[in-house]
MDTraj code that builds the backbone (N, CA, C; nanometers):
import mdtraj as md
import numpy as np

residues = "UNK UNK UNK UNK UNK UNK UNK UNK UNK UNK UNK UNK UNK UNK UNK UNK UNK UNK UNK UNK UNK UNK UNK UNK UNK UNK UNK UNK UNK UNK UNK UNK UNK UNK UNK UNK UNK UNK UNK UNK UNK UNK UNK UNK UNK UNK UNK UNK UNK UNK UNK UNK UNK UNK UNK UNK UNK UNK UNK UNK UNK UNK UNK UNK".split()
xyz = np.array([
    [-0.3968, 1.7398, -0.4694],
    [-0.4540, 1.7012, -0.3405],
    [-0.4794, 1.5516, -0.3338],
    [-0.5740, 1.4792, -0.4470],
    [-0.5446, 1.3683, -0.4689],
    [-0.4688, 1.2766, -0.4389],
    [-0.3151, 1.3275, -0.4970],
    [-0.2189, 1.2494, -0.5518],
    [-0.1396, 1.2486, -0.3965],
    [-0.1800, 1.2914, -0.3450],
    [-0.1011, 1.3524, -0.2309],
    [-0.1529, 1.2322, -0.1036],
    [-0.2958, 1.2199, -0.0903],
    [-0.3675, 1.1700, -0.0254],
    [-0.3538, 1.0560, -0.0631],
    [-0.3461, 0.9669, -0.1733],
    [-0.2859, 0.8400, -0.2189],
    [-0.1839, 0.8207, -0.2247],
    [-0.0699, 0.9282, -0.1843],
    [0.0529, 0.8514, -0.1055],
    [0.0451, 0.8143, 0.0450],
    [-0.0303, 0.9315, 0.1302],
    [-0.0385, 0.9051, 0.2368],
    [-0.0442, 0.7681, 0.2513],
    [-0.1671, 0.7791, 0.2248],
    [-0.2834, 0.6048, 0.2715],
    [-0.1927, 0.4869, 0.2018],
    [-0.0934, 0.5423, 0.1253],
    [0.0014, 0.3718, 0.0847],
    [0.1204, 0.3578, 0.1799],
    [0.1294, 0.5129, 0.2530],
    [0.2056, 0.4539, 0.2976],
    [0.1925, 0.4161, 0.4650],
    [0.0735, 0.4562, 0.4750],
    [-0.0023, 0.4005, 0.5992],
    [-0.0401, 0.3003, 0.6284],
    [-0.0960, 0.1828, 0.5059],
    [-0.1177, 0.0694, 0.4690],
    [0.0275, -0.0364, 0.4517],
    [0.1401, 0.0172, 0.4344],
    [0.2552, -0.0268, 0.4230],
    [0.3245, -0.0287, 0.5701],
    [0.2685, 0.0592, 0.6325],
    [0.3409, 0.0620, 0.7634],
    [0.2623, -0.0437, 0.8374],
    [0.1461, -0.0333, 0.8060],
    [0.0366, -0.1240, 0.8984],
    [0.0609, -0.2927, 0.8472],
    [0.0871, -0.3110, 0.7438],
    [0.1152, -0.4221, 0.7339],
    [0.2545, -0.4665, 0.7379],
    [0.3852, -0.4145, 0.7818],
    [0.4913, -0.4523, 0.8319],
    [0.4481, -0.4983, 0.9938],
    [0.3834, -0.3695, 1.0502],
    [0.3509, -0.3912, 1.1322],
    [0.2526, -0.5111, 1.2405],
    [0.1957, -0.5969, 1.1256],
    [0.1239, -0.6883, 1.1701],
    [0.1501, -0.7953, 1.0904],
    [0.2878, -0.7565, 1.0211],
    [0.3769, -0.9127, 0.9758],
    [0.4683, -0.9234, 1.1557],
    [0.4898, -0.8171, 1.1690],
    [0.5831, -0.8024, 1.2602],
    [0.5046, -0.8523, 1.3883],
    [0.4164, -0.9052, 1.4319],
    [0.3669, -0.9316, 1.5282],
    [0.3686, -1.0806, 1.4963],
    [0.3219, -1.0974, 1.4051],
    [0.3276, -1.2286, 1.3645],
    [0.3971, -1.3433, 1.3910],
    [0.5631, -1.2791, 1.3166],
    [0.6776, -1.3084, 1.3212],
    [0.7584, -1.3379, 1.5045],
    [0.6364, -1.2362, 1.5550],
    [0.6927, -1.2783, 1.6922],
    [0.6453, -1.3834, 1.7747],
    [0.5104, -1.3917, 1.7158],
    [0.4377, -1.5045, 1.7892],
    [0.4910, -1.6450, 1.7278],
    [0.5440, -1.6043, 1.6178],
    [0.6203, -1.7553, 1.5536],
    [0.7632, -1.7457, 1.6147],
    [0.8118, -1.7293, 1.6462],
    [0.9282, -1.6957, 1.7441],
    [1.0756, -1.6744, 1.6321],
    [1.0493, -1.5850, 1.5305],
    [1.1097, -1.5389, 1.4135],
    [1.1407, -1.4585, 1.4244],
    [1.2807, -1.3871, 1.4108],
    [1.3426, -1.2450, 1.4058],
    [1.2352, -1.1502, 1.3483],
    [1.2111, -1.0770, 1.3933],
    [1.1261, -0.9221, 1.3384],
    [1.2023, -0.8672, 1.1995],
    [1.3417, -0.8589, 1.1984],
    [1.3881, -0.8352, 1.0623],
    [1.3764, -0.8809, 0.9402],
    [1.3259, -0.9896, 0.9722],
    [1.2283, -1.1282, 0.8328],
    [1.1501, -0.9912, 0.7628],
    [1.0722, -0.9341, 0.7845],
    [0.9617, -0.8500, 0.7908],
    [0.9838, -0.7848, 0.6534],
    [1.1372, -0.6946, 0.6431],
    [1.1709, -0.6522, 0.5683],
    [1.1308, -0.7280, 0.4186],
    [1.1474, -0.8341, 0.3841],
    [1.1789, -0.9223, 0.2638],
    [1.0216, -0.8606, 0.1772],
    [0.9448, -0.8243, 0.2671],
    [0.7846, -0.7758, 0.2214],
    [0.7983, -0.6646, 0.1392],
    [0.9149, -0.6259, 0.1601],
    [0.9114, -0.4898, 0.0434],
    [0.9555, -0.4896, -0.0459],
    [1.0599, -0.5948, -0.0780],
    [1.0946, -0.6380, -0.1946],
    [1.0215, -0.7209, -0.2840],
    [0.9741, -0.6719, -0.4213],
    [0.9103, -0.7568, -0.4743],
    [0.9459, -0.8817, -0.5233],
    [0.8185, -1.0332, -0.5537],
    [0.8909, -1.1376, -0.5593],
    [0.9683, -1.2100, -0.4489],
    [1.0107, -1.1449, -0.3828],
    [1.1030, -1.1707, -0.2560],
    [1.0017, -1.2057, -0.1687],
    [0.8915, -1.1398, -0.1799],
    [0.7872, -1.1274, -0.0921],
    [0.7377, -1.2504, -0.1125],
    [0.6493, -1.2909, -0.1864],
    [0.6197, -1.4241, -0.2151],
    [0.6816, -1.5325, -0.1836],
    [0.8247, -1.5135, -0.1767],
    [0.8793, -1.6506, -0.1957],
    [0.9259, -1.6604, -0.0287],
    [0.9497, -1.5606, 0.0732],
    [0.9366, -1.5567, 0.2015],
    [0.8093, -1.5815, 0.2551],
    [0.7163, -1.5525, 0.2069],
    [0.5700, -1.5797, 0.2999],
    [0.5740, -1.7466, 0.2849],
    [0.5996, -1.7735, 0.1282],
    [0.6046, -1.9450, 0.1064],
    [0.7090, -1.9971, 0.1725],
    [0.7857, -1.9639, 0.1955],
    [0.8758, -2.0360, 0.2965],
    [0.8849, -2.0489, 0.4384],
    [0.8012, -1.9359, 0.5070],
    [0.7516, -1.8781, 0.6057],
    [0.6665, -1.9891, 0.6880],
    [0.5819, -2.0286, 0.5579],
    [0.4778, -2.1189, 0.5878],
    [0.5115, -2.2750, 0.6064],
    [0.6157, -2.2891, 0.5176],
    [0.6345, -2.4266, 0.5064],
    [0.7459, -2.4851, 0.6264],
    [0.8104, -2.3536, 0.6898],
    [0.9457, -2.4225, 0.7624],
    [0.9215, -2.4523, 0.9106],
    [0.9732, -2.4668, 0.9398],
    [0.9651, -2.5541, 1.1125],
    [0.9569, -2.4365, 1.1764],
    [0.8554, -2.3717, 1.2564],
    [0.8634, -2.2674, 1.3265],
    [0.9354, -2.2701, 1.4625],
    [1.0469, -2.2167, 1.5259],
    [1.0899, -2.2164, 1.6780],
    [1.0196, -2.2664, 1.7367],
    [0.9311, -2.1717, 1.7829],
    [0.8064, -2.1639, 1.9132],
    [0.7079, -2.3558, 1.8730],
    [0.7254, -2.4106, 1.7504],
    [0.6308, -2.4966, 1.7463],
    [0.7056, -2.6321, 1.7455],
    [0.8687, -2.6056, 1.7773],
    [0.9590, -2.7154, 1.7460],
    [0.9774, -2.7540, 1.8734],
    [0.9778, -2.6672, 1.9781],
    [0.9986, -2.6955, 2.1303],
    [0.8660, -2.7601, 2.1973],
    [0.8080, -2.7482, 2.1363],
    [0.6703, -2.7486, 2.2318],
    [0.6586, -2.9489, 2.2103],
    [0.5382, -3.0246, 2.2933],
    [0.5606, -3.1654, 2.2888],
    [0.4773, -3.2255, 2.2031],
    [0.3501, -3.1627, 2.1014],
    [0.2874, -3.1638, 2.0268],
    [0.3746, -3.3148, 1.8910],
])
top = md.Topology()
chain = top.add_chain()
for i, resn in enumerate(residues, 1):
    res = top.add_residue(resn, chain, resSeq=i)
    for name in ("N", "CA", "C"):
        top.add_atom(name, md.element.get_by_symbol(name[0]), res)
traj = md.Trajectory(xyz[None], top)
């Protein structure tokens, strides 16, 4: 019952946080398919760090 209930909730927590990379990604004006790279381990890290550091769309147009 346990073991059962701690898959649920990981994979509820996994959905929820694609899901609010995925919002993210839109407000940065970034393909939603980026999103994926989160499930790969390592991969993950090195996309959020790059994520952060690169010229976002939405912030390259603007007159700032």
């Amino acid at each position: 019952m346990m073991g059962t209930l701690f898959i649920i909730l990981v994979v509820l927590f996994t959905l929820f946080m694609l899901w609010l990379g995925a919002i993210i990604l839109e407000k940065a004006g970034v393909e939603k398919i980026w999103i994926f790279c989160l499930l790969i381990p390592f991969v993950n890290i090195l996309a959020v760090w790059a994520f952060a550091f690169s010229t976002w769309p939405n912030k390259a147009s603007s007159s700032d």
